[in-house]
N, C-alpha and C positions, 0 to 999 in steps of 0.2 A: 540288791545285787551282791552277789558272794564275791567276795575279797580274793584275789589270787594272791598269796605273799610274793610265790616265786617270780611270775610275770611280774608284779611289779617294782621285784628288784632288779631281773634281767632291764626294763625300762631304764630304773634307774643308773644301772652301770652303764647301760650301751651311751648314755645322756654323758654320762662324769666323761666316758673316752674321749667322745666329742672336746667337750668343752676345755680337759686335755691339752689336747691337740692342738685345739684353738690358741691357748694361751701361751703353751712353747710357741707355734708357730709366730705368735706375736712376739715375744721374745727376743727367737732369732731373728726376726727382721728387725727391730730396734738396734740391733748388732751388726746391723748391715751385714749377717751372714746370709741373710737370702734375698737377692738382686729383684731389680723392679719395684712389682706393686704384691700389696696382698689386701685382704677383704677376708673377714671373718663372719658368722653370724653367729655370736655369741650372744646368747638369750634363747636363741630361737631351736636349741640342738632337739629338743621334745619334738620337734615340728614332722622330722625326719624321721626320730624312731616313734612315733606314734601311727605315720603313717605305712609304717612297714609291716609295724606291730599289724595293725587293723585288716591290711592286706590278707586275702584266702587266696587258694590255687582258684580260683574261676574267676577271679580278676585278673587285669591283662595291666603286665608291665611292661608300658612302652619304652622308657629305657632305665636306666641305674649309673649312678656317677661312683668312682673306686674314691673313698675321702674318709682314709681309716680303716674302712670296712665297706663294700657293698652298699648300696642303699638304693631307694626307689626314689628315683628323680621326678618321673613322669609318668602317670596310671590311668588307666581306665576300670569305672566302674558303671557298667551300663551305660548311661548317655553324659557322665560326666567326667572329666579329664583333670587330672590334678597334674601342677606342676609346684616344682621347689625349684623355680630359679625368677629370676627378675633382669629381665634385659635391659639397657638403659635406653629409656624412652628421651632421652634428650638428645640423643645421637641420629641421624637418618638410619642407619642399621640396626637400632631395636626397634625402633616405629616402624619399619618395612617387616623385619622378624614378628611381633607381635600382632601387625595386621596378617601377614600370613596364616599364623596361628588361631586368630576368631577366625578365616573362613575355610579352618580345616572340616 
């Protein structure tokens, strides 16, 4: 396989912003400048731009979350459906979300 340099430094930046982002935003919440709760997925930033990367126009994105930049939350590739979220299955309302989800 031929090596892209450029693809695989755009990977790498869109990856750094992320992870960025992530680590202000934990920051300013240690500083109790942002109220509530937060959740980060620091580790996982490759997960998101790998799968946008991989994405063609004849796959169908079901939706995109705004978190920095655009991205593809949820895709269809022929029979199979990718998602980047995790609903908590400990609650009645992810268990109820999630069974809705297998009998789409």
């Amino acid at each position: 396989m031929k090596k892209n340099n450029k693809l695989i430094q755009k990977l790498y930046e869109d990856s750094l912003k992320i992870r960025f982002f992530e680590n202000n935003l934990l920051d300013l919440f240690s500083k109790g400048l942002i109220k509530g709760t937060t959740h980060t997925s620091i580790g996982q930033e490759n997960n998101a731009v790998g799968v946008c990367a991989a994405l063609k126009n004849k796959d169908i994105v079901l939706s995109q979350t705004d978190y920095i930049h655009d991205f593809c939350s949820a895709f269809q590739k022929d029979n199979i459906i990718g998602t980047q979220f995790h609903p908590e299955k400990s609650h009645q309302a992810g268990e109820i979300f999630l069974k809705n989800f297998i009998d789409i």
